[in-house]
FIKE-996156 format. One line per 2 residues: for each residue x, y, z of C-alpha. Coordinates in pm, 1 decimal. Layout:
X/Y/Z | ... $
//
This chain:
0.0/0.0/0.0 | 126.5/347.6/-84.9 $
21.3/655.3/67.8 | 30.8/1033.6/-144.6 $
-3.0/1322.2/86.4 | -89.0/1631.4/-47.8 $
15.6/1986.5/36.4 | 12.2/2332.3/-83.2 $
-362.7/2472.3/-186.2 | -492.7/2750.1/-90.5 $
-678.0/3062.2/-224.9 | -480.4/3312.8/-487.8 $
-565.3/3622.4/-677.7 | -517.8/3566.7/-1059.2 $
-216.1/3615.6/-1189.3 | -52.3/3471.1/-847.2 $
99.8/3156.1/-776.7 | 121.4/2822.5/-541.8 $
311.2/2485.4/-518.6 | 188.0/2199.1/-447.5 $
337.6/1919.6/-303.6 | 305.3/1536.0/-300.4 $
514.4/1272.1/-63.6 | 439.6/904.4/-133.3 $
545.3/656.5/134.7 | 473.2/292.0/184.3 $
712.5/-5.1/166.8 | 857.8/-260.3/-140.2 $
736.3/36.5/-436.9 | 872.3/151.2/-734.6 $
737.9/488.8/-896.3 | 678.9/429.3/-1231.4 $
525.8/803.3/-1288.6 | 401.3/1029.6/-1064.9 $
107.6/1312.1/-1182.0 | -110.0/1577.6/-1097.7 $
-474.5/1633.2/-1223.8 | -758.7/1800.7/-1135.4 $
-1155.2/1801.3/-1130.9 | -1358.8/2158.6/-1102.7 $
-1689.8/2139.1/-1025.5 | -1944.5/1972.1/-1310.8 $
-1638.5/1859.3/-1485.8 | -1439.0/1528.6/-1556.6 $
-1125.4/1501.1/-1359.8 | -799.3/1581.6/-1566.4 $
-448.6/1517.6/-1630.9 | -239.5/1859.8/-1574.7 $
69.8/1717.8/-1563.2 | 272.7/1434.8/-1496.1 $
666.5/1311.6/-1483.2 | 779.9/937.5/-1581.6 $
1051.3/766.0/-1364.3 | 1320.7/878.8/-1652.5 $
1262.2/1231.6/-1600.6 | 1026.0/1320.6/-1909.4 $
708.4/1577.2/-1843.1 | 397.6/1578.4/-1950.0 $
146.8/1846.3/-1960.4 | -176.6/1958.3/-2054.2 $
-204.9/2211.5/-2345.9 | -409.9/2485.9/-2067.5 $
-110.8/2438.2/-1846.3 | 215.6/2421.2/-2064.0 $
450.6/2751.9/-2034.1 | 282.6/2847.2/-1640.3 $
261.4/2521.3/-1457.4 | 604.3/2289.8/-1372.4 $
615.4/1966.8/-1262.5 | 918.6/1848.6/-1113.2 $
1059.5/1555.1/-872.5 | 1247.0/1572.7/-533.2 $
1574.9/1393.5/-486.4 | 1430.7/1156.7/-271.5 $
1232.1/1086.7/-623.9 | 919.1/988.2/-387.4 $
783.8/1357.8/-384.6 | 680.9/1546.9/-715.4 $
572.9/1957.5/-672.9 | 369.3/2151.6/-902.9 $
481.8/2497.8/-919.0 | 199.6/2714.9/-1091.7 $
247.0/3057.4/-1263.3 | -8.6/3283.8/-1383.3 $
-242.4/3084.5/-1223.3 | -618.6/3202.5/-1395.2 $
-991.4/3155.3/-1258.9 | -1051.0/2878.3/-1481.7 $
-772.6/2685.4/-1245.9 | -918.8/2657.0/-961.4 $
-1032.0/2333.0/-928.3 | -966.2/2028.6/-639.8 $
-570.6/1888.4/-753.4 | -526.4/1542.3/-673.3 $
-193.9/1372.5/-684.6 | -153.1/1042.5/-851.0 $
108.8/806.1/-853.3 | 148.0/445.2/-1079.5 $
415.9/232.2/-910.5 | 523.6/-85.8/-948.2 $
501.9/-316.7/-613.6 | 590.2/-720.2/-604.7 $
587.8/-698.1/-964.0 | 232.8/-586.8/-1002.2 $
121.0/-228.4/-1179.6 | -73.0/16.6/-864.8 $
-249.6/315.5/-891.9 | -312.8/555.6/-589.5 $
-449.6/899.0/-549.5 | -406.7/1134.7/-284.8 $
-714.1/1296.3/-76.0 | -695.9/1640.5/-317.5 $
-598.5/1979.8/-221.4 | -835.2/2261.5/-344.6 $
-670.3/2543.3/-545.0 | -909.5/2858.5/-580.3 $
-794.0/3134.2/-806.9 | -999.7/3425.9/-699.0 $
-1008.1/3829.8/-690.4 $
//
């Protein structure tokens, strides 16, 4: 079992920024990838970003150029630094993580942290 605790929400005018931050712990794991995405209200949840064990980011086409997804050196914790951050962000971020545990493929998601972009 893996655990993803999330950090880092909080209310911001537009234009502002935040980090988020997510620490996965458990025992025998491998990260495979680690990701953020995000669900506003009356919407699907979606992937904002995400980076692979080898180092390569993905990220959504609304994010790319303001958001930044990056990895600790501990390689279990991944932030999300977010620039320019607009009303149409604000939305409940949720951490995910795919890892690789006795030789069998796990998915886990953290509880969510709500970002609010707001004047």
């Amino acid at each position: 079992q893996v655990q993803l605790v999330e950090s880092g929400g909080g209310l911001v005018q537009p234009g502002g920024s935040l980090r988020l931050s997510c620490a996965a712990s458990g025992n025998s794991f491998t990260i495979n990838v680690m990701g953020w995405y995000r669900q506003a209200p009356g919407k699907q949840r979606e992937l904002v970003a995400s980076i692979a064990s080898g180092g390569i980011t993905n990220y959504s086409d609304s994010v790319k150029g303001r958001f930044t997804i990056s990895r600790g050196n501990a390689r279990n914790t991944v932030y999300l630094q977010m620039n320019r951050l607009k009303p149409e962000d604000t939305a409940v971020y949720y951490c995910n993580a795919g890892v690789t545990s006795w030789s069998q493929i796990h998915n886990y998601w953290g509880q969510g942290t709500q970002v609010t972009v707001s004047s």
